[in-house]
C-alpha positions as CSV (number, residue, x, y, z in Angstrom):
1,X,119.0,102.9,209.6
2,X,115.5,103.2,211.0
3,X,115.3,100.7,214.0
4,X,114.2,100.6,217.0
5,X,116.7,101.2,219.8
6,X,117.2,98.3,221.9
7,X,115.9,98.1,225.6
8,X,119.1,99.0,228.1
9,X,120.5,95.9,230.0
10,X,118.5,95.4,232.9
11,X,118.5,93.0,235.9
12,X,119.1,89.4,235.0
13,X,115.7,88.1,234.6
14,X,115.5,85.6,237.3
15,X,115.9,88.3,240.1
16,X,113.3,88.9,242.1
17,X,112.7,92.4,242.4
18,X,110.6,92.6,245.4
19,X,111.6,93.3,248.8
20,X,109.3,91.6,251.7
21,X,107.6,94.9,253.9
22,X,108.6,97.2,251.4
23,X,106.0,98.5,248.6
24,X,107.0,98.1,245.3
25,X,107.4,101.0,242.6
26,X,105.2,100.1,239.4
27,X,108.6,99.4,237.6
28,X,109.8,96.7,240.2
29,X,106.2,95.7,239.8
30,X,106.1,95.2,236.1
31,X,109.9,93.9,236.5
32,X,108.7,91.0,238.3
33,X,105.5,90.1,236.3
34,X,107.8,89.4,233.5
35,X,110.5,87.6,235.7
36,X,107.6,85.3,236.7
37,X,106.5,84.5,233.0
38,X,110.1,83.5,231.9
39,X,110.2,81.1,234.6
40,X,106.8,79.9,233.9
41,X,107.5,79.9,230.5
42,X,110.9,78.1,230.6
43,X,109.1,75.4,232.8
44,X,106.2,74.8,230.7
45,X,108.4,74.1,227.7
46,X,110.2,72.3,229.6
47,X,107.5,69.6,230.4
48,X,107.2,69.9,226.1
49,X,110.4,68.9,225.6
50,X,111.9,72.3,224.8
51,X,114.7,73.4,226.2
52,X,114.9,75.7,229.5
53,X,117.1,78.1,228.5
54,X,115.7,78.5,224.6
55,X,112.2,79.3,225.8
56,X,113.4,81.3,228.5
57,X,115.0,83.3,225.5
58,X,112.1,83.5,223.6
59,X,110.2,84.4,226.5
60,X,111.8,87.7,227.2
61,X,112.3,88.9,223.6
62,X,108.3,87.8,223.8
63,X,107.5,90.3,226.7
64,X,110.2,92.9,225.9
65,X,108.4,93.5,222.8
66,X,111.7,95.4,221.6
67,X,115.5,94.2,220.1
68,X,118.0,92.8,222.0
69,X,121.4,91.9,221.3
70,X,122.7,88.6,223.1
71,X,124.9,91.1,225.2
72,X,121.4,91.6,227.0
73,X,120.5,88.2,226.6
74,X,123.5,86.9,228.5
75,X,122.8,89.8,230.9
76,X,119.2,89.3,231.8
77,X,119.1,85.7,232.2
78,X,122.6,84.5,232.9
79,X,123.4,82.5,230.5
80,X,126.7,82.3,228.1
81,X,127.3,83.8,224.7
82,X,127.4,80.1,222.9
83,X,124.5,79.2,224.7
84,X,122.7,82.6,223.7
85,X,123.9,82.2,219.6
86,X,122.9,78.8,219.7
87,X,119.2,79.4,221.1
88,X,118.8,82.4,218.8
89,X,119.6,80.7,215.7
90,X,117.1,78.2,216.7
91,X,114.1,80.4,217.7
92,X,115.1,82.0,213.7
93,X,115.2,78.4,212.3
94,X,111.8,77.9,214.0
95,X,110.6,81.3,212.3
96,X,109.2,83.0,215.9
97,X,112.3,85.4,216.5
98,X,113.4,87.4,213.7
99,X,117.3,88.6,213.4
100,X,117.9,92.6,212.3
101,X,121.9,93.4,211.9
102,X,123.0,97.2,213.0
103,X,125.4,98.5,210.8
104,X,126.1,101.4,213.7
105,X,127.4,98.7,216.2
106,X,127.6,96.0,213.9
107,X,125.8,93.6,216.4
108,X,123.1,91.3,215.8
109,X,119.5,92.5,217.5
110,X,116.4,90.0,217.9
111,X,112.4,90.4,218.1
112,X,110.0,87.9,219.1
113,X,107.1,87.8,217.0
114,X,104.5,89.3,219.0
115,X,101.1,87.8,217.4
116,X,100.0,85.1,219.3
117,X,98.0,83.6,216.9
118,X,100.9,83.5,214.3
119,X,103.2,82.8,217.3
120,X,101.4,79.4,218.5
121,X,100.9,78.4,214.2
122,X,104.5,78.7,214.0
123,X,105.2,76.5,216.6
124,X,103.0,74.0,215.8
125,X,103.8,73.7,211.6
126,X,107.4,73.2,213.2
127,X,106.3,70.6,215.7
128,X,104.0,68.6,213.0
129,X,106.9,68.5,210.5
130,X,109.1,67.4,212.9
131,X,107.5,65.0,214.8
132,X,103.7,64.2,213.8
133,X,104.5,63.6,210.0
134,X,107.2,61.2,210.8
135,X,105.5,59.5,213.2
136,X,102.5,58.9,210.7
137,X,104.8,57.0,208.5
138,X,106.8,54.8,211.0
139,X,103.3,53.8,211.9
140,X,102.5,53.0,208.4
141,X,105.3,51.2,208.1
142,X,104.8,49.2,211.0
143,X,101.2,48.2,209.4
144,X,102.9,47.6,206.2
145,X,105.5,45.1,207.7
146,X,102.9,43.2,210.1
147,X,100.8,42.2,207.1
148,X,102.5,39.5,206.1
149,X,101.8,37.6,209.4
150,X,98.1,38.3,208.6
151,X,95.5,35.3,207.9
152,X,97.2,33.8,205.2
153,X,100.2,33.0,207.1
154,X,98.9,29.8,207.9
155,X,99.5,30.0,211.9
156,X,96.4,30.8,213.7
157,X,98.1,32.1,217.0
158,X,100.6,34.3,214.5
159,X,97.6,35.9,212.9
160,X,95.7,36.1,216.1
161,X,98.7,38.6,217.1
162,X,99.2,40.1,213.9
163,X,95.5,41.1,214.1
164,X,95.9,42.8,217.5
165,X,98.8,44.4,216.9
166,X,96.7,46.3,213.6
167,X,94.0,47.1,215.7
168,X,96.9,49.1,218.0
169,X,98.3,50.6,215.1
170,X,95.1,51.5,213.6
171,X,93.7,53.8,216.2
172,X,97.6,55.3,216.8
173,X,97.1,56.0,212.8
174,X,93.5,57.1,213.7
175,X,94.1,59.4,216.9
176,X,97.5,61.0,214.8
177,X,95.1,62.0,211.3
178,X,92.9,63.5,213.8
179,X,95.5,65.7,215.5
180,X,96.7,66.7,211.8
181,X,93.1,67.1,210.6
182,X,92.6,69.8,214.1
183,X,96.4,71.2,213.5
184,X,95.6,72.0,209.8
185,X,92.1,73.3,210.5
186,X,93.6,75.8,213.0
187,X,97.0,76.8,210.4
188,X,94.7,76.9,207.6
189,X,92.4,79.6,209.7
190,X,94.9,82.0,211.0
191,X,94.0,81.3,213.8
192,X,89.8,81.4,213.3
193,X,89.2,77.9,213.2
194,X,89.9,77.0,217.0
195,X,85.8,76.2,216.6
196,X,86.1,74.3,213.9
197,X,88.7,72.3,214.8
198,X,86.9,71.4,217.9
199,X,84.3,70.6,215.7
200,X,86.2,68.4,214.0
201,X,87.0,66.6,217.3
202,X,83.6,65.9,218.1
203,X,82.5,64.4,214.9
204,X,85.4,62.2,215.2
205,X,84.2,61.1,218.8
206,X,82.8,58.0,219.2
């Protein structure tokens, strides 16, 4: 089986490899470049939402550029084998992290896709059907149900609220189709239409 042989356990991740008044060999060097982008990763998605230890994952298969088995995963980031299945079989759900079985060891190995482009589209198709789509029509549905305390409800102070409350709704509903109208620009490019999109954005401004 033609594959490519997966990167020897190393270091957990989160080491530092530096030592203060001592130069560093370019190995330590590049060791602790990529120490710092898991962290910074694992933080960042953090603040999105994401959990820690899944982009942390997805952070080193992203910078090892090679397949590793969650044997390595556990090893370089210190984290357990259910916690290591469970974040794989996400980052595969998502589409961003694919899964290759050796028949040799009969172990499961895992690659991060390594185009950005395709890697940030990913993320967001995922995102928008999760959580933008829905959100559109639990809006709508909020419009749909506040029309019947429009004008023709025959209270004034009713319909006065009614009135605000669809002027909220309506720019929520306006500012969402925007950020669909930019997210599908950008999918819909492969990544070319970052100019469009931004384009988009500004014809949209008031």
């Amino acid at each position: 089986m033609n594959r490519q042989s997966p990167a020897p356990d190393a270091r957990p991740a989160s080491a530092d490899p530096a030592t203060p008044g001592r130069e560093q060999s370019p190995g330590a060097a590049l060791d602790r470049a990529h120490a710092r982008f898991i962290e910074l990763w694992g933080r960042m998605a953090a603040s999105w939402g994401v959990p820690r230890s899944m982009a942390e994952v997805h952070a080193l298969l992203f910078v090892d550029g090679g397949m590793l088995n969650t044997d390595q995963l556990m090893s370089r980031l210190g984290i357990s084998r259910g916690n290591a299945s469970m974040t794989t079989r996400t980052l595969v759900e998502w589409g961003i992290v694919t899964r290759v079985h050796n028949r040799e060891d009969r172990r499961d190995y895992f690659r991060a896709e390594q185009d950005v482009w395709t890697l940030f589209a990913t993320v967001i198709r995922v995102r928008k059907r999760r959580e933008i789509d829905p959100l559109m029509g639990l809006v709508e549905e909020c419009r749909a149900l506040a029309s019947g305390a429009g004008p023709g409800c025959g209270c004034a102070e009713t319909a006065a609220r009614a009135a605000e409350l669809e002027r909220k709704l309506r720019d929520i509903a306006s500012f969402i189709a925007t950020f669909d109208t930019l997210a599908e620009t950008y999918l819909a490019s492969g990544g070319d239409g970052i100019a469009g999109a931004f384009g988009t954005l500004g014809e949209r401004a008031p």
